[in-house]
PLY file of the C-alpha trace (Angstrom):
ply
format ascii 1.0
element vertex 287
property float x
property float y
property float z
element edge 286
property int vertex1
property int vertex2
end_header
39.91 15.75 10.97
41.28 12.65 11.96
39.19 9.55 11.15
40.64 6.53 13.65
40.95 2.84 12.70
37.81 2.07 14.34
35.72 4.55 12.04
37.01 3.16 9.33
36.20 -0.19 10.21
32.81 1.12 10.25
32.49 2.47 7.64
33.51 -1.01 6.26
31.37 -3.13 7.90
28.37 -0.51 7.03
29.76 -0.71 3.12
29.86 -5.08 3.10
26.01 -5.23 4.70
24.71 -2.27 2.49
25.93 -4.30 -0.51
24.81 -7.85 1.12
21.13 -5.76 1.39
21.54 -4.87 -2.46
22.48 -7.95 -3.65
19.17 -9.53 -3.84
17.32 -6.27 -5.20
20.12 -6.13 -7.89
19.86 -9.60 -8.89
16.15 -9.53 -9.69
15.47 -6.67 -10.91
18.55 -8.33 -13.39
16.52 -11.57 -13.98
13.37 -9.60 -14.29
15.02 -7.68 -17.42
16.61 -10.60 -18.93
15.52 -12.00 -22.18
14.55 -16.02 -22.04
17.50 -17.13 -24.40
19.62 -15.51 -22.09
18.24 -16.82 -18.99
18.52 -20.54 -20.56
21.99 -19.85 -21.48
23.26 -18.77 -17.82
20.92 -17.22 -14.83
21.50 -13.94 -14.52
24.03 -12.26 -12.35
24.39 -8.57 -11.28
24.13 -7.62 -15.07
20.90 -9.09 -17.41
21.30 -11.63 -19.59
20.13 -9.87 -22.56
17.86 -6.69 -21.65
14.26 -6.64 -22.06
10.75 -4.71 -20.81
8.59 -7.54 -22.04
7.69 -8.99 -18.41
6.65 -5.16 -17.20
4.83 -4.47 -20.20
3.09 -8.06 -19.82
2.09 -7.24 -16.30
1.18 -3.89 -16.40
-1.19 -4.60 -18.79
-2.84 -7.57 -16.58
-5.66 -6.08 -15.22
-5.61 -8.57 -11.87
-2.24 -7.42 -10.72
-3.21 -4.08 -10.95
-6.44 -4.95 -9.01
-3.80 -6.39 -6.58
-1.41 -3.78 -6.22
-4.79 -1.59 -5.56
-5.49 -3.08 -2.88
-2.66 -3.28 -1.24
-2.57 0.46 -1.59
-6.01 0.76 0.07
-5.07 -1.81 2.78
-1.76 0.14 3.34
-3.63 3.99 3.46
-6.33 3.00 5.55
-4.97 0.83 7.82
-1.87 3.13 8.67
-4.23 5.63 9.16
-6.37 4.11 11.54
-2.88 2.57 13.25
-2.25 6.20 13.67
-5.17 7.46 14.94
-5.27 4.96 17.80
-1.93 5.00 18.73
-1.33 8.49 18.80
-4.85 8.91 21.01
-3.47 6.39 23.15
-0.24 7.47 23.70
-1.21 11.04 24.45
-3.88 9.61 27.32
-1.14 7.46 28.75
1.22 10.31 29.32
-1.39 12.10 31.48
-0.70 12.09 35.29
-4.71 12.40 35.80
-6.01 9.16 34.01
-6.43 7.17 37.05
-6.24 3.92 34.08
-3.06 4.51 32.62
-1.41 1.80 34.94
-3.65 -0.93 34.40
-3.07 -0.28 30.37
0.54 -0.15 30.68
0.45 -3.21 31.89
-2.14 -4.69 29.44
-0.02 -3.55 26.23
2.89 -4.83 28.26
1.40 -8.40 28.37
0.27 -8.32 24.35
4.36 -7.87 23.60
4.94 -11.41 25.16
1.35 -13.69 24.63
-1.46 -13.18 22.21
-4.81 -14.90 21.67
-3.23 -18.01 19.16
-4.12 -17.89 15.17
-7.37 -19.89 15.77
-9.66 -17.72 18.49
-8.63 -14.28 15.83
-10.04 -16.36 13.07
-13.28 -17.04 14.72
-13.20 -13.68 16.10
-13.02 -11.81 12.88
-15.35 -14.80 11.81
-18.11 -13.52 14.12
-17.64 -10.04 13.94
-18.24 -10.28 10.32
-15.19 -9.15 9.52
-13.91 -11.84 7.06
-13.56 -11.93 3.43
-13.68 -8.00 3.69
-11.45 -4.99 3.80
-11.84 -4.51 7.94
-10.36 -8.31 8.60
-6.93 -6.49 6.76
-6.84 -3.07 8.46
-9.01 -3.14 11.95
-7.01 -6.34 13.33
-3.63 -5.40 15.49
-4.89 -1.52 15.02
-2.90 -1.01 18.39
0.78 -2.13 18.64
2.27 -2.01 22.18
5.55 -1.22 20.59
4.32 1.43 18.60
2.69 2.98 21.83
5.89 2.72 23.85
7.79 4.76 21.17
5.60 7.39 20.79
4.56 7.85 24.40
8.11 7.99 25.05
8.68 11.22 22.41
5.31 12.63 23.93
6.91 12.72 27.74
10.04 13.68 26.16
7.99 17.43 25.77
8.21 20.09 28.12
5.28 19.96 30.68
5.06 23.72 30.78
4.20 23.37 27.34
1.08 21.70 27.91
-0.02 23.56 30.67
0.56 26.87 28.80
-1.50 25.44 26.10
-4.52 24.50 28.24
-4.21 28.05 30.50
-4.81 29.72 26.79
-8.10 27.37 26.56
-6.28 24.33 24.45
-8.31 21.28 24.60
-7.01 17.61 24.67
-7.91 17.29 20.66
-6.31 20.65 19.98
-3.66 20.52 22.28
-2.42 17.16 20.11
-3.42 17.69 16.66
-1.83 21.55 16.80
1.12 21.18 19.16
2.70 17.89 20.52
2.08 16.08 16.77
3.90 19.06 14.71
6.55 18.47 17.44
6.90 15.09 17.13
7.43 14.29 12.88
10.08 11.73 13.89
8.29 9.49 15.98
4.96 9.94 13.70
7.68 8.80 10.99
9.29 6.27 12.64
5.92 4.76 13.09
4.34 5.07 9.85
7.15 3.22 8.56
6.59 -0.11 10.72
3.13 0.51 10.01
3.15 0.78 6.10
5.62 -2.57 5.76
3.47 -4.47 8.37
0.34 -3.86 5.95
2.19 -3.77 2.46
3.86 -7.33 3.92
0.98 -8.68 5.38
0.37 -12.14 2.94
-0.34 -14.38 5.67
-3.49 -12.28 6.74
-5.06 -11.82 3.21
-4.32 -15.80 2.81
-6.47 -16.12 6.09
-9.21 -14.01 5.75
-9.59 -13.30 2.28
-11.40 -15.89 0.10
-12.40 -13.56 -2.68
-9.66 -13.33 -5.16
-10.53 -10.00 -5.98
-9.77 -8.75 -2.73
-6.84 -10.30 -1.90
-3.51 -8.28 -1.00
-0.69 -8.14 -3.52
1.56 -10.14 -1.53
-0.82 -13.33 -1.29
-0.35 -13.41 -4.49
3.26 -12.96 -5.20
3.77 -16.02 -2.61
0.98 -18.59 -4.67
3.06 -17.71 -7.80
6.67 -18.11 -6.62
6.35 -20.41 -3.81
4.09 -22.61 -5.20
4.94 -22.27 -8.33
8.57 -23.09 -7.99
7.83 -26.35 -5.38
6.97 -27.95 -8.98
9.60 -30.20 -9.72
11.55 -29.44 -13.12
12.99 -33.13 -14.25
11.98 -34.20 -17.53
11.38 -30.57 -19.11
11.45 -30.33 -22.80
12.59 -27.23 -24.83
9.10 -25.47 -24.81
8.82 -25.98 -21.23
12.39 -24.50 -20.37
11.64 -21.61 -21.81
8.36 -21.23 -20.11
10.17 -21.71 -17.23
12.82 -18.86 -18.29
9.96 -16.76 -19.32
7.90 -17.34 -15.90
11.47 -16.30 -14.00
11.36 -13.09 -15.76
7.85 -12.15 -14.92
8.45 -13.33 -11.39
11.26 -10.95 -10.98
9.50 -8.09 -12.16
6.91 -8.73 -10.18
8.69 -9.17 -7.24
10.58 -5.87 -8.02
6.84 -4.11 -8.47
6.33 -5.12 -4.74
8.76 -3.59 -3.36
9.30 -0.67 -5.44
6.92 1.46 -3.65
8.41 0.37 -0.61
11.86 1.92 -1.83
10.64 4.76 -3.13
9.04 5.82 0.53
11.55 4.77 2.90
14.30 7.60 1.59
11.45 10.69 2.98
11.47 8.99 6.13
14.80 7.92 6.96
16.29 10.84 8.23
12.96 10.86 10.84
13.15 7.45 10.89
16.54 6.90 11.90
16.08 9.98 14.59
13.06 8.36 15.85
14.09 5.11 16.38
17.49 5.95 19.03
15.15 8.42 20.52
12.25 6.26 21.20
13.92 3.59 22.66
16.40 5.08 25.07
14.44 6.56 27.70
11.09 5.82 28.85
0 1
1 2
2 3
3 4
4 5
5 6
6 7
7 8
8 9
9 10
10 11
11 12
12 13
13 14
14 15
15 16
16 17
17 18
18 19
19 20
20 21
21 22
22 23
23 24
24 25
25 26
26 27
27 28
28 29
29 30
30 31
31 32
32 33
33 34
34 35
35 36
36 37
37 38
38 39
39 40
40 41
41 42
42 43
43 44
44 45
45 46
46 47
47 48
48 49
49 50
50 51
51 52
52 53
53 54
54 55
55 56
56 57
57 58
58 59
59 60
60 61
61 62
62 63
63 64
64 65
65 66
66 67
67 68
68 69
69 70
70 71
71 72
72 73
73 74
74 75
75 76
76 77
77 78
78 79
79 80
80 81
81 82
82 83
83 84
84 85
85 86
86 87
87 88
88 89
89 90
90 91
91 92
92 93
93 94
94 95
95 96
96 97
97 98
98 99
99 100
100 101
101 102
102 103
103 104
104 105
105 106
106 107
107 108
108 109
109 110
110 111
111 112
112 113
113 114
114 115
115 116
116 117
117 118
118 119
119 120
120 121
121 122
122 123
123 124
124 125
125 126
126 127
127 128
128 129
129 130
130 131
131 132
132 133
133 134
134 135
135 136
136 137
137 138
138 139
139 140
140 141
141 142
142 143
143 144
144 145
145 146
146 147
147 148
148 149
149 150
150 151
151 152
152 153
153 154
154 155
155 156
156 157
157 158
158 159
159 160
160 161
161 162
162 163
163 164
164 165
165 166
166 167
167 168
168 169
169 170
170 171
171 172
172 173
173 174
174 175
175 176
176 177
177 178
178 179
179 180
180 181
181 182
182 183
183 184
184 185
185 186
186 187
187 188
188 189
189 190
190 191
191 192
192 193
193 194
194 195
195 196
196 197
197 198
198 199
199 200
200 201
201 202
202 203
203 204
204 205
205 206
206 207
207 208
208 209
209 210
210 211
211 212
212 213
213 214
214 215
215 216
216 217
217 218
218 219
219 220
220 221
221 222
222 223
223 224
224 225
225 226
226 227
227 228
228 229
229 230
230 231
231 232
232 233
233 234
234 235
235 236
236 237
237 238
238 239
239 240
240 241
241 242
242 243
243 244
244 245
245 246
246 247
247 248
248 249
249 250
250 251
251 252
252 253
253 254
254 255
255 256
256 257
257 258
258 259
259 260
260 261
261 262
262 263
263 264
264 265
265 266
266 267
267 268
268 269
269 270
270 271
271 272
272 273
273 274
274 275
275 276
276 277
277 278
278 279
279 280
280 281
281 282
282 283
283 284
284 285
285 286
């Protein structure tokens, strides 16, 4: 087969941003391996400066970022899976001829995609509901996305209509009708979705900075940023010897834990990005 110039410019362009999106993975998971002498000697490039496990072993074995990491897990599960339940619910009602409501809602998760309530009235909302400081101020806020309901109602009209009716002539209800045949149907869009669900909650530090006060509870992320944002606004002139290497040392761990954060991440997205990458084009062609 012949492969024109343009393909092959393609596939160039595709090779220079997949290694531009590598780059920064490569280089800490470099610096997070690195020994200190070597990182005082010269920062580390796409190969370690010396090789060592002592920042993994050193973290693993702190029991607060495990606590962290934990809950990020539980914020992640639960809140994709009540993400799921209400957008798949809603989607499935909105594709239905005979909802005499589905109009007004259209245009009411039309009108969240351009203004929202401001930072200040969700505060003392989730402040009065008693939401704050607890697992439900990370999870129940922003359960419905307007985007997210878009791209699956789209798959769900994409289905046959016959299909539906055939299902409800052989006594189908709504409930059974989606759990048993438009959801096994429809793996890339549930995909697709889960994906922009999972990152939203497994990236969400601003929220868990906001309405977390307990330590204890606070999301992995909030706590990457108070150790390498903060951390590094400190201003490194007058630094003796000891304090260099700290420094070096405190890189190190940073990396690693900055690669911990978004190995999970990594390690999901290859299941999904055959559905993913389906789910996407189809979603957001025709409506």
């Amino acid at each position: 087969r012949r492969v024109s110039p343009g393909q092959c410019l393609l596939v160039l362009l595709m090779l220079i941003l997949t290694l531009i999106f590598l780059l920064p993975i490569v280089l800490t998971f470099s610096t997070s391996v690195s020994t200190p002498e070597g990182l005082l000697e010269h920062n580390a490039g796409l190969l370690p400066s010396g090789f060592t496990w002592q920042a993994y072993q050193t973290l693993l074995a702190d029991p607060r970022l495990v606590r962290y990491y934990a809950n990020t897990i539980l914020y992640a599960v639960t809140g994709t899976g009540i993400m799921l339940f209400c957008t798949m619910t809603l989607a499935y009602t909105l594709i239905h001829p005979t909802f005499g409501g589905r109009r007004f809602i259209n245009v009411l998760l039309v009108i969240t995609m351009f203004f929202s309530g401001g930072m200040v009235p969700t505060y003392l909302l989730i402040k009065n509901l008693g939401m704050y400081n607890t697992i439900w101020a990370m999870v129940l806020p922003g359960a419905v996305s307007a985007w997210n309901v878009i791209v699956v109602k789209t798959f769900f009209k994409e289905l046959p209509g016959s299909l539906l009716e055939a299902a409800f002539i052989d006594g189908a209800g709504h409930w059974t009708t989606l759990t048993r045949i438009i959801l096994p149907l429809c793996k890339p869009s549930i995909a697709t979705v889960s994906l922009f669900i999972i990152l939203q909650h497994w990236n969400a530090w601003f929220d868990g900075m906001l309405y977390i006060k307990d330590m204890s509870l606070k999301p992995l992320q909030t706590y990457l940023r108070s150790i390498v944002i903060v951390d590094s606004a400190v201003g490194e002139t007058g630094m003796t010897l000891e304090d260099a290497v700290a420094n070096a040392t405190a890189d190190g761990a940073n990396g690693a834990k900055i690669f911990l954060a978004i190995f999970p991440i990594m390690c999901v997205y290859p299941f999904l990005q055959k559905y993913f990458a389906k789910g996407l084009v189809r979603g957001s062609v025709k409506e």
